[in-house]
Each structure stands twice: as structure tokens, then as C-alpha cells.
C-alpha atoms as a printed R data frame, in Angstrom:
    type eleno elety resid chain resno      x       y       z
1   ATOM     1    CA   UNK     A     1 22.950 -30.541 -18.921
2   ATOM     2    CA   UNK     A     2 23.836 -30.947 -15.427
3   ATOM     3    CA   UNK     A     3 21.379 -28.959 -13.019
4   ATOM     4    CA   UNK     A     4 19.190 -27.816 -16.034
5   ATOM     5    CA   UNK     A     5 15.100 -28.336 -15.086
6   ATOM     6    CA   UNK     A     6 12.861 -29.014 -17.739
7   ATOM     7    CA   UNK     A     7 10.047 -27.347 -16.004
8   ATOM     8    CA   UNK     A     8  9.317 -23.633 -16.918
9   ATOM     9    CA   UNK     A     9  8.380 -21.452 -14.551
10  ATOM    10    CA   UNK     A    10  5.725 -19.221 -13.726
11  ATOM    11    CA   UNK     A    11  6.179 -16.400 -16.631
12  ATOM    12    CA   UNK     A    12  6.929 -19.500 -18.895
13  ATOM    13    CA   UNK     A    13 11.104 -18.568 -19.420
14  ATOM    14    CA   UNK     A    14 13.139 -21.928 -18.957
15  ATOM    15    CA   UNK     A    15 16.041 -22.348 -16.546
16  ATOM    16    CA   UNK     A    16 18.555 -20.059 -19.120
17  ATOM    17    CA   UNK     A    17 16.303 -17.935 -20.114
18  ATOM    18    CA   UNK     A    18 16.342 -13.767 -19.157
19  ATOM    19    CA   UNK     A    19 13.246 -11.597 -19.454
20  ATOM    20    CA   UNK     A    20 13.304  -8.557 -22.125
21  ATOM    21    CA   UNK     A    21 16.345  -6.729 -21.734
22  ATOM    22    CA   UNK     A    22 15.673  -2.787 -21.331
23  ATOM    23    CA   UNK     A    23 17.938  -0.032 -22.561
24  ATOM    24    CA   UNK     A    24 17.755   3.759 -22.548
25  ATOM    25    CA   UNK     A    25 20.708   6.582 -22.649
26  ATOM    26    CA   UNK     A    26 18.738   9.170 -20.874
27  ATOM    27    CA   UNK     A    27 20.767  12.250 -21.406
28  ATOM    28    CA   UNK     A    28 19.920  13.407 -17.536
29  ATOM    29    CA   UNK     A    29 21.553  17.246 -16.823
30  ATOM    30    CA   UNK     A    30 24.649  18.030 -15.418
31  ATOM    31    CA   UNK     A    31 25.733  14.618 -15.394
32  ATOM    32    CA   UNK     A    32 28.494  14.242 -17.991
33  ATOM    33    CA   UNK     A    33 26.583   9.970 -19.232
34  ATOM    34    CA   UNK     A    34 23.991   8.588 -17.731
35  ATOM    35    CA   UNK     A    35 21.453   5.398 -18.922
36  ATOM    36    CA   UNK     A    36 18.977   2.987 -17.876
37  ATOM    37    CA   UNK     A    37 19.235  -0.862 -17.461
38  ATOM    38    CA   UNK     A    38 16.523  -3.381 -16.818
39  ATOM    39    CA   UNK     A    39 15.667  -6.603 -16.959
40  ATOM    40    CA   UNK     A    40 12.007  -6.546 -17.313
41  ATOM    41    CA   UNK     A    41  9.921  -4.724 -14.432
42  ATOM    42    CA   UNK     A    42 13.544  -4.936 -12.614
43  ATOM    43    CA   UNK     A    43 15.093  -2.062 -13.506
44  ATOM    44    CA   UNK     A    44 17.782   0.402 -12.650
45  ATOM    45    CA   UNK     A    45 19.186   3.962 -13.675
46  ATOM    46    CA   UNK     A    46 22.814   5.690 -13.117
47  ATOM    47    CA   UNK     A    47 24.891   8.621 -13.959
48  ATOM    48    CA   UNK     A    48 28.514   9.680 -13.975
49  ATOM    49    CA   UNK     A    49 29.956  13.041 -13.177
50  ATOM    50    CA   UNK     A    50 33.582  13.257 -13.972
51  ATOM    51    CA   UNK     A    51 36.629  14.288 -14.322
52  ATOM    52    CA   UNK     A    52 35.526  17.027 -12.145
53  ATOM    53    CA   UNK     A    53 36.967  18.766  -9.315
54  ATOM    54    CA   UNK     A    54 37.184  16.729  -6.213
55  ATOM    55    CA   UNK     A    55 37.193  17.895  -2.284
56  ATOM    56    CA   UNK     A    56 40.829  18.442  -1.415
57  ATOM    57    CA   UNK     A    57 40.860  15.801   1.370
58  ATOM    58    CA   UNK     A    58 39.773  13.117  -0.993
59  ATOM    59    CA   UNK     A    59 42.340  14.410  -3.547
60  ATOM    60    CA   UNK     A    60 44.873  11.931  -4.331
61  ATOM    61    CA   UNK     A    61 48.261  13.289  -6.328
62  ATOM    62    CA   UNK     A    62 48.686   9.681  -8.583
63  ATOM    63    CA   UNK     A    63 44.461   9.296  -9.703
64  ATOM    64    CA   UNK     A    64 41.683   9.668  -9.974
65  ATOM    65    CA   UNK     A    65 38.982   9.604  -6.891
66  ATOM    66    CA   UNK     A    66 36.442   7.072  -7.240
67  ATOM    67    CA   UNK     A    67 32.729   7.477  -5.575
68  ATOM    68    CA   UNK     A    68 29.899   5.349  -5.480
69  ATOM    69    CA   UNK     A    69 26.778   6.496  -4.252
70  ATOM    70    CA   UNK     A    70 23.462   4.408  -4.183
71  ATOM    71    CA   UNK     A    71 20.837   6.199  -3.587
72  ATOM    72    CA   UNK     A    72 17.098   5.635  -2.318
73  ATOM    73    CA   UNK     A    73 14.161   7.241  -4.162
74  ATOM    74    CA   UNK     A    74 13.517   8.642  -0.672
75  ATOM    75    CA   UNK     A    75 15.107   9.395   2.636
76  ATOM    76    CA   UNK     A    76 18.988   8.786   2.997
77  ATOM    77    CA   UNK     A    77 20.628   5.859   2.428
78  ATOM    78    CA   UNK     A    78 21.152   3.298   4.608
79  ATOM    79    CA   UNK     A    79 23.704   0.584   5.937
80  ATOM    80    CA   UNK     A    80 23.126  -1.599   3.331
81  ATOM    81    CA   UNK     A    81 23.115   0.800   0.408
82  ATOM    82    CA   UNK     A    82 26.321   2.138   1.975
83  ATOM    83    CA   UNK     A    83 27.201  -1.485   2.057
84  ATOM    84    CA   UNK     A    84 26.693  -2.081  -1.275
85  ATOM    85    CA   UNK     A    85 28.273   1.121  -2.941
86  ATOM    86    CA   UNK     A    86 31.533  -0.089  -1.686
87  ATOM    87    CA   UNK     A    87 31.155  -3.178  -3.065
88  ATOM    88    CA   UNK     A    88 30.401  -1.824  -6.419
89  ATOM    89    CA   UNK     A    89 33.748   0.439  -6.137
90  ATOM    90    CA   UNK     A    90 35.490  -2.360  -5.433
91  ATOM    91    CA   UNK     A    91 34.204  -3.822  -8.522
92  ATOM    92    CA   UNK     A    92 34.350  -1.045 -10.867
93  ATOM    93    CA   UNK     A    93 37.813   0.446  -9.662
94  ATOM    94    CA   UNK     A    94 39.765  -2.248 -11.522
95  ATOM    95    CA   UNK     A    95 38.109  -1.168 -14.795
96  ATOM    96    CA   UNK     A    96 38.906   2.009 -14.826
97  ATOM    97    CA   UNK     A    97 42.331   3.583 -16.105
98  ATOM    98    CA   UNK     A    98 42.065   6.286 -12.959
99  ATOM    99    CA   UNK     A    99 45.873   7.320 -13.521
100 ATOM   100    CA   UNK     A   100 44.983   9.206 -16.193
101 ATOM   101    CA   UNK     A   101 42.461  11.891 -14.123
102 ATOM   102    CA   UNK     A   102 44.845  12.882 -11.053
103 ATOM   103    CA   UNK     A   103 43.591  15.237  -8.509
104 ATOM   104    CA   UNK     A   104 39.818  14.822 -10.193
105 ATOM   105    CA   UNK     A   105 36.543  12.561  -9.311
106 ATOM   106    CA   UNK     A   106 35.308  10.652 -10.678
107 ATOM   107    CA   UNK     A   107 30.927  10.373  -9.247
108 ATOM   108    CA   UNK     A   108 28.922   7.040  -9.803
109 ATOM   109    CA   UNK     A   109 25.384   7.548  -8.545
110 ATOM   110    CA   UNK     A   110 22.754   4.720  -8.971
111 ATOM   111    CA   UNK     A   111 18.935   3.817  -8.043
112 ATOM   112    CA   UNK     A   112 16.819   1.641  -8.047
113 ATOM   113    CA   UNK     A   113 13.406   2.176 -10.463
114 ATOM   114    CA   UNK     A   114 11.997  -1.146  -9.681
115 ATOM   115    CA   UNK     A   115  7.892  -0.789  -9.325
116 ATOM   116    CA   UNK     A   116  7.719  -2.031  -5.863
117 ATOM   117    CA   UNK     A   117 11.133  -2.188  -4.368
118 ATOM   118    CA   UNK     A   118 11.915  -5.280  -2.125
119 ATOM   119    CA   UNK     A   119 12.980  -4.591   1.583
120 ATOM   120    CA   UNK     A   120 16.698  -5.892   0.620
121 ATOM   121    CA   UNK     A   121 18.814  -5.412  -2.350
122 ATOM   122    CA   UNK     A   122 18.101  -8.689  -4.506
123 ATOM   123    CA   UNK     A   123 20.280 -10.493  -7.034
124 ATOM   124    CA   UNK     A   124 19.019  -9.173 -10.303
125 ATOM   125    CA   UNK     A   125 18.581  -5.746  -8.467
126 ATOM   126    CA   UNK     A   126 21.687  -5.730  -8.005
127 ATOM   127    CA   UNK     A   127 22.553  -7.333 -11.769
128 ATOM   128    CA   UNK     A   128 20.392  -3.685 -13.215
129 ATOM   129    CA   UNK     A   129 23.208  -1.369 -11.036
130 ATOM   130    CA   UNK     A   130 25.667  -3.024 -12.554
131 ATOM   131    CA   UNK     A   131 24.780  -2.858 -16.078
132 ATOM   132    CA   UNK     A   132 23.055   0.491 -15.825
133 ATOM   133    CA   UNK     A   133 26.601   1.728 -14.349
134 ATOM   134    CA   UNK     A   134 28.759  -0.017 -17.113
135 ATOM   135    CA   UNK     A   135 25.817   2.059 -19.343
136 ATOM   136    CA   UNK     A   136 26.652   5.437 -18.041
137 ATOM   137    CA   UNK     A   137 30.140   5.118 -18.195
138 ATOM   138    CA   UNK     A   138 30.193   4.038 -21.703
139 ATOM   139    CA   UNK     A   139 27.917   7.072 -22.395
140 ATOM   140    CA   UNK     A   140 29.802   9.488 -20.438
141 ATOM   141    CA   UNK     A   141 33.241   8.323 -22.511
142 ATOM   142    CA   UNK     A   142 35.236  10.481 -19.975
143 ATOM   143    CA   UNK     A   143 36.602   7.999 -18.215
144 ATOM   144    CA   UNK     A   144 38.940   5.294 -20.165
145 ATOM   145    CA   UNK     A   145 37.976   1.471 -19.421
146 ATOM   146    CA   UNK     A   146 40.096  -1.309 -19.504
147 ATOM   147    CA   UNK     A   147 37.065  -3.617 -20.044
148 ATOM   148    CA   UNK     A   148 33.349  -3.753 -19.803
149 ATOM   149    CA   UNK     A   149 31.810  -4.973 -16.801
150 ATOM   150    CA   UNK     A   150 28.411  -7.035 -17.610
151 ATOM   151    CA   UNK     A   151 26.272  -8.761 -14.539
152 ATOM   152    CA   UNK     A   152 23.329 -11.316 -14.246
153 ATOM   153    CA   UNK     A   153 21.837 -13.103 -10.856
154 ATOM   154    CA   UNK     A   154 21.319 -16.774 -10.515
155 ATOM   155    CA   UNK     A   155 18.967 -18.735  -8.175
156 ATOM   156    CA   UNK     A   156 19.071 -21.929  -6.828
157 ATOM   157    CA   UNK     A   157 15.865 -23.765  -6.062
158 ATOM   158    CA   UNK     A   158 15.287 -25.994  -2.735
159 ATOM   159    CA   UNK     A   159 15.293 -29.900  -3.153
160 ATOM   160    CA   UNK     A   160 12.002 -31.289  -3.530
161 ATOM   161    CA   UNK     A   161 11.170 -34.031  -0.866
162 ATOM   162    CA   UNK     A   162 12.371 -37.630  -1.693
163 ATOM   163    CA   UNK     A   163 14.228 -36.115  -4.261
164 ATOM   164    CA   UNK     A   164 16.228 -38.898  -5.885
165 ATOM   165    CA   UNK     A   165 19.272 -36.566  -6.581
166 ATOM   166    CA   UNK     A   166 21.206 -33.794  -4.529
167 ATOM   167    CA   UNK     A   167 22.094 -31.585  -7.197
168 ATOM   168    CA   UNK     A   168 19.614 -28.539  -6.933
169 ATOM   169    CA   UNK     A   169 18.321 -26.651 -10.220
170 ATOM   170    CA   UNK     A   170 19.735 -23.535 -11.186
171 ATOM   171    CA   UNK     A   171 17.820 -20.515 -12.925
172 ATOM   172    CA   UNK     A   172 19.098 -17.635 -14.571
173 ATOM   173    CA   UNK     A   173 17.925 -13.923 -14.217
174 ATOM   174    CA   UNK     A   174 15.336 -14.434 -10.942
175 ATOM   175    CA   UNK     A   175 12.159 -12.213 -10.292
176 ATOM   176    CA   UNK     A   176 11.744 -11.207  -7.018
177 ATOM   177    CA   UNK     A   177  8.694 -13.812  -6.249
178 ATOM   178    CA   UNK     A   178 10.727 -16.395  -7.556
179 ATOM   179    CA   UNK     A   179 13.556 -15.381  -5.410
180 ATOM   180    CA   UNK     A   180 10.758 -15.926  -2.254
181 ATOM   181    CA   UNK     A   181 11.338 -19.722  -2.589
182 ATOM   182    CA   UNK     A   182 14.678 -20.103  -3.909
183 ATOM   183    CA   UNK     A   183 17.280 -21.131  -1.063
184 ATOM   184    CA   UNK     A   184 20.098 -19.497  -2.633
185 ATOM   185    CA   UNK     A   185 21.545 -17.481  -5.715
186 ATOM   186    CA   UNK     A   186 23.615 -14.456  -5.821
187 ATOM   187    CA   UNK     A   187 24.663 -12.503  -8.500
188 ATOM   188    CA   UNK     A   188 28.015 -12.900 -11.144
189 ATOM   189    CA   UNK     A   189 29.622  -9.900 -12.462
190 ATOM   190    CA   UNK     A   190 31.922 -10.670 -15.724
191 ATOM   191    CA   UNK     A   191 34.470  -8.251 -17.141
192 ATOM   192    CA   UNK     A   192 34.722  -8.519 -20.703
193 ATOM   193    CA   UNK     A   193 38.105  -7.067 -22.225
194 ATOM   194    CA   UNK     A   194 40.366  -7.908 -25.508
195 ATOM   195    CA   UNK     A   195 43.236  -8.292 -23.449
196 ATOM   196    CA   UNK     A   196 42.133 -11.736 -21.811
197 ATOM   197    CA   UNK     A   197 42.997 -13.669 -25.224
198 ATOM   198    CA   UNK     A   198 40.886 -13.850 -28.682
199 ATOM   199    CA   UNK     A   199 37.913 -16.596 -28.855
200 ATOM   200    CA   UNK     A   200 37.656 -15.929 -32.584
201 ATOM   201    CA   UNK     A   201 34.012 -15.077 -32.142
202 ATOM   202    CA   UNK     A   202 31.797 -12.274 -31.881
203 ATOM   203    CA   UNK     A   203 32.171 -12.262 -27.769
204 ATOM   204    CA   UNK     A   204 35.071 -11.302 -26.294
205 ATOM   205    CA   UNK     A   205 37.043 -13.387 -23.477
206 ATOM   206    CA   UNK     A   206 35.189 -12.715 -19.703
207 ATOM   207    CA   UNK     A   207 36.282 -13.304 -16.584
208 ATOM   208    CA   UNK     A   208 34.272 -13.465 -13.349
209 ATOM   209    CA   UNK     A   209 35.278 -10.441 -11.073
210 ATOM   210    CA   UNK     A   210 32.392 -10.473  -8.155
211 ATOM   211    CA   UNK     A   211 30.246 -12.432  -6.889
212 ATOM   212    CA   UNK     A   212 27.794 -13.011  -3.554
213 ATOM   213    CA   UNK     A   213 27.014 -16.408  -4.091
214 ATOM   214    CA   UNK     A   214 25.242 -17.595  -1.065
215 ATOM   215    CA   UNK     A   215 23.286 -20.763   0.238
216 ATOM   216    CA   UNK     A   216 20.879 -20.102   2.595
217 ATOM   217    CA   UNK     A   217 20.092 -23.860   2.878
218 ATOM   218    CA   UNK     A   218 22.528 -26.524   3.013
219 ATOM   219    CA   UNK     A   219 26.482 -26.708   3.027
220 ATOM   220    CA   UNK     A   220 28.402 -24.964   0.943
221 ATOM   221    CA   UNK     A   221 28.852 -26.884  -2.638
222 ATOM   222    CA   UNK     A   222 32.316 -26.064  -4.887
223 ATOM   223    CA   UNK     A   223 30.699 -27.777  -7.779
224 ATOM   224    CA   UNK     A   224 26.955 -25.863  -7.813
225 ATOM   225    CA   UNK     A   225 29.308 -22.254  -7.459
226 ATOM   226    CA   UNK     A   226 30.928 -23.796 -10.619
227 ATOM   227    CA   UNK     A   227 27.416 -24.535 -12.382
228 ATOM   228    CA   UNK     A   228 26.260 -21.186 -11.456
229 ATOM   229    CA   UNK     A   229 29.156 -19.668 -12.647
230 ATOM   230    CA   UNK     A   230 28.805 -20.928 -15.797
231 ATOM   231    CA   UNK     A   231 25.446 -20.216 -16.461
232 ATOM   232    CA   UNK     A   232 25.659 -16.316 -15.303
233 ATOM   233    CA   UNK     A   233 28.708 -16.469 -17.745
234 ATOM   234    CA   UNK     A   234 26.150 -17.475 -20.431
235 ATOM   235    CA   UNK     A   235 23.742 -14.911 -19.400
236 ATOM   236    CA   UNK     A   236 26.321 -12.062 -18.988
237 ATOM   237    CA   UNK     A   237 27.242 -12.563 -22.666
238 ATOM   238    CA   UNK     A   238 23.565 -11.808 -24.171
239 ATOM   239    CA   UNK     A   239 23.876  -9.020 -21.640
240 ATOM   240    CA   UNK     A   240 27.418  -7.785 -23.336
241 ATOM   241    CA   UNK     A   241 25.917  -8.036 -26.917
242 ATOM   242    CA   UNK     A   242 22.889  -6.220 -25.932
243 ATOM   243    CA   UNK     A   243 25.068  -3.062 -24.489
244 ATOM   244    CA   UNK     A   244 27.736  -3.782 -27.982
245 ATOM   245    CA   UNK     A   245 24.567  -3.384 -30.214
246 ATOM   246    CA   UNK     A   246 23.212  -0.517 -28.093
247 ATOM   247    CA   UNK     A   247 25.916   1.802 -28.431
248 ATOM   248    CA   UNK     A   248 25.630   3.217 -31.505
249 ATOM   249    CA   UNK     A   249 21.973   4.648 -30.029
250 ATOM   250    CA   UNK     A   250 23.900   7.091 -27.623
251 ATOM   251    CA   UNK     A   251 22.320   9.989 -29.006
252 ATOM   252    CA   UNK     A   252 20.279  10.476 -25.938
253 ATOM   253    CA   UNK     A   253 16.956  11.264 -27.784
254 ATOM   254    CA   UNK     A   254 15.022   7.634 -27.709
255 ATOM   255    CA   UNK     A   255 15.253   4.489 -26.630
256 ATOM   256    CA   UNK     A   256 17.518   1.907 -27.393
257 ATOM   257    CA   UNK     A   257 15.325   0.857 -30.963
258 ATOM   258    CA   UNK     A   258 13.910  -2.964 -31.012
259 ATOM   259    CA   UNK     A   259 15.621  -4.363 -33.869
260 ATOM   260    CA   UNK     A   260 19.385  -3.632 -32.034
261 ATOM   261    CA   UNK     A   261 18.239  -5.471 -29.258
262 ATOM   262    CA   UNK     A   262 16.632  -8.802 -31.179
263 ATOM   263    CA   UNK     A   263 13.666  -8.940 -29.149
264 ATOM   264    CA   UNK     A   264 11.444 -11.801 -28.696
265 ATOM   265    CA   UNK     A   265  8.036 -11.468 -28.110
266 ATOM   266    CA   UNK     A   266  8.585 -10.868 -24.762
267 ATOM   267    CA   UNK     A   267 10.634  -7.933 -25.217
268 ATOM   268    CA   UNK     A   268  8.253  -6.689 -27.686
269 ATOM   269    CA   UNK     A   269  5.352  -6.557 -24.617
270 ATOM   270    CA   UNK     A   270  8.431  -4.672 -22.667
271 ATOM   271    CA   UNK     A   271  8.879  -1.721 -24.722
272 ATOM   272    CA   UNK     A   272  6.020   0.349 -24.576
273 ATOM   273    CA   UNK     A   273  6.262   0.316 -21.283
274 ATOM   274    CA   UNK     A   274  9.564   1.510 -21.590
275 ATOM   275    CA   UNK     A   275  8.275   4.242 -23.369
276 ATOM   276    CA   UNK     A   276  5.626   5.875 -21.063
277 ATOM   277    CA   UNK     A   277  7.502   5.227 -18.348
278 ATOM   278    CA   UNK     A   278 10.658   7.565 -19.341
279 ATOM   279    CA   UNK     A   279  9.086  11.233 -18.009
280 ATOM   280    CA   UNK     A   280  8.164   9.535 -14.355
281 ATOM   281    CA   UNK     A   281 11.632   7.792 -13.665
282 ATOM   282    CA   UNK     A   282 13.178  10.924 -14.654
283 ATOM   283    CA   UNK     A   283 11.828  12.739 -11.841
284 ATOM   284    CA   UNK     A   284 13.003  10.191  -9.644
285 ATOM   285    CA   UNK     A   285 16.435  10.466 -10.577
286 ATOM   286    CA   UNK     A   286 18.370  12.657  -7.527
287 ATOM   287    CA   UNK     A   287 21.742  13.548  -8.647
């Protein structure tokens, strides 16, 4: 396969390969859904407040209003959280049948819960706020969807010197020290939705809706967007099964249970962690 490295990397995944998935529907107060996403120590939670009553400036007589707020576990956010947020309601918008709420809002608030957050808002971070979004508004069910919104980063690793090829390796689903010496990546958001034709199998049709794809080295290449592409499409399909086989777990008392997520060993290490770690990220919600 074109771009594919046979050499694993430091926690021993291969190129395709995503860490434990993490899934919990955390039931937060006066929220009306709210869940947690994570793909291993990079994780992410969100909540959604809505229909409820909106200011009357931001009213709108034909929808729904739409808010995104990312916020940090401290202080008030910044430029690029404020950045970012629109982004994500940009992304999100489409997917959401607002006609049906008029004069209402409609609240998406998200943070991060990563250990020891980077100084910038990396690709899988960003991958987590996704998915932990698309989470909460399943949960919330307030809000009709006209597809499911599933997102995974990519990374792109330098040449090596007197490389005999130009074609740089690809790697799915990047840790932040792996992202220290990649020279470019980004992340793919997919929405998933019945009405884009029938596959016959158990995934439904995708199509890519965002990107950031960027290349901090080199020209820009058509063909390596096209690889990358491809591969986050991969990746953004476990990602859809794991939220399909999570939903029936919505009962906001436990986490999502190991056997609906098909663990691997890796995920098995994961969940314990998952455990102990509900009551502190709790109190780091803000909503």
C-alpha cells in the first residue's frame, strides 16, 4: 500500500492503527446530553443544552441558534479556542435539522481533559471534540441529525535523508510526541448518513466534510491529501462503529462496557483508567 511504513512506532501501533478508543455518557446536570471521547490519554468531554430559550438578539424567526463554545479548564478562552469553535459550527451546522427549533438555542460546550495539554490545539485533540460533540448530541436526542459526524487526525512523517522515494509515510491517530517530529497532518472529519447511497455493509456511506490538512515542510502534494484522506476515512469508520455499538449504553450510570467496544489488549490497559478517572474530570467540566 502506497505510503504505508512497515516500521511501528514507539507504543508499537502500525501506520493504521488507533490507540484504545474511550467512551463514557456522563449524565453531567443541567445539560440536556453530554459524553466523553478519547483516544487513549487524548481525551475530550462535551455537553449540549437545547432547545432552550435563546437571547433575543441572537433569535432568528426560521431556526434554530447554533453556539459553540470551547472552553479552557482555566482562565477564558482565547483566540484560538475562539478560532476553533467557529470552525466546529461550521462543521456541525450542516448536520443539524435547526428548522425545526425556531426562536431556541441550541449550546455546544467542549474541553479538553487531556493530562498535560499541549500549548496549541493538536490534530487528534481536535479529532476527541469532535467525537465527544457528535457523543453529546446523540445523548441529548433533542436535536434531529441528518448524519453523524465521526473525526480522526493523520500525520505525515519528514523524509529521511537520501531517501530513495518522495512519497512521505502517513500515520493514523498521532500522539502528541509523535506529532513533535511529524512535518505535517491535520485532522479529517467524515459525516456518515443513509442518504449518501447504500454500501450493503454494516458502515454507512461517509463523506469528508472538514479538514486542516497542512504541510509544514515541502509543497503542497494533491496526491498525499488523497492518501490521507483515505486513511482518516478508514479510521473514522472504527470510530463510527465504536459510537453505533455504544449507544445502547446511554443510560448515564457507567461506562461504555468492554465487550461493545471490541477491545484489544490495549484498550483493556485503557479502561481502568477510565474508571478512576470519572469523579476528577467531572469537576473540571464548566458548563
Amino acid at each position: 500500500m502506497p505510503g504505508k511504513t512497515a516500521a511501528k512506532r514507539s507504543d508499537g501501533r502500525i501506520h493504521d492503527e488507533m490507540r484504545a478508543l474511550y467512551v463514557i455518557y456522563e449524565g453531567l446536570d443541567r445539560v440536556d446530553g453530554s459524553a466523553r471521547f478519547g483516544f487513549g490519554d487524548t481525551k475530550a468531554i462535551a455537553s449540549l443544552s437545547g432547545p432552550i430559550e435563546v437571547r433575543l438578539a441572537a433569535e432568528q424567526p426560521s431556526k434554530a441558534t447554533f453556539e459553540v463554545n470551547i472552553r479552557p479548564l482555566s482562565n477564558v478562552p482565547g483566540t484560538e479556542s475562539k478560532s476553533l469553535s467557529a470552525s466546529l459550527r461550521s462543521l456541525f451546522a450542516p448536520s443539524l435539522i435547526l428548522s425545526r427549533n425556531p426562536r431556541t438555542l441550541i449550546q455546544l460546550v467542549i474541553q479538553s481533559l487531556t493530562p498535560s495539554p499541549a500549548p496549541r490545539f493538536q490534530y487528534s485533540l481536535i479529532a476527541a471534540f469532535i467525537n465527544a460533540s457528535t457523543l453529546a448530541i446523540l445523548n441529548a436526542g433533542s436535536v434531529p441529525m441528518s448524519g453523524v459526524i465521526c473525526a480522526v487526525a493523520i500525520g505525515r512523517l519528514p523524509l529521511p535523508e537520501n531517501s530513495a522515494t518522495s512519497e512521505r509515510a502517513l500515520f493514523l491517530d498521532p500522539t502528541d510526541k509523535e506529532l513533535l517530529s511529524a512535518d505535517g497532518g491535520g485532522c479529517f472529519a467524515f459525516m456518515f448518513a443513509s442518504d449518501f447511497g447504500d454500501t450493503g455493509g454494516l458502515v454507512p456511506v461517509c463523506k469528508m466534510v472538514w479538514t486542516n490538512w497542512t504541510a509544514t515542510a515541502g509543497v503542497f502534494d494533491e496526491d498525499e491529501l488523497l492518501r490521507a484522506k483515505e486513511l482518516a476515512k478508514r479510521g473514522a469508520e472504527q470510530v463510527w462503529t465504536k459510537i453505533k455499538a455504544s449507544v445502547e449504553y446511554m443510560d448515564r450510570s457507567r461506562p461504555v462496557p468492554l465487550h461493545a467496544l471490541a477491545p484489544s489488549q490495549s484498550q483493556e490497559q485503557d479502561v481502568p483508567m477510565a474508571v478512576e478517572e470519572a469523579e476528577d474530570d467531572d469537576a473540571k467540566m464548566e458548563i
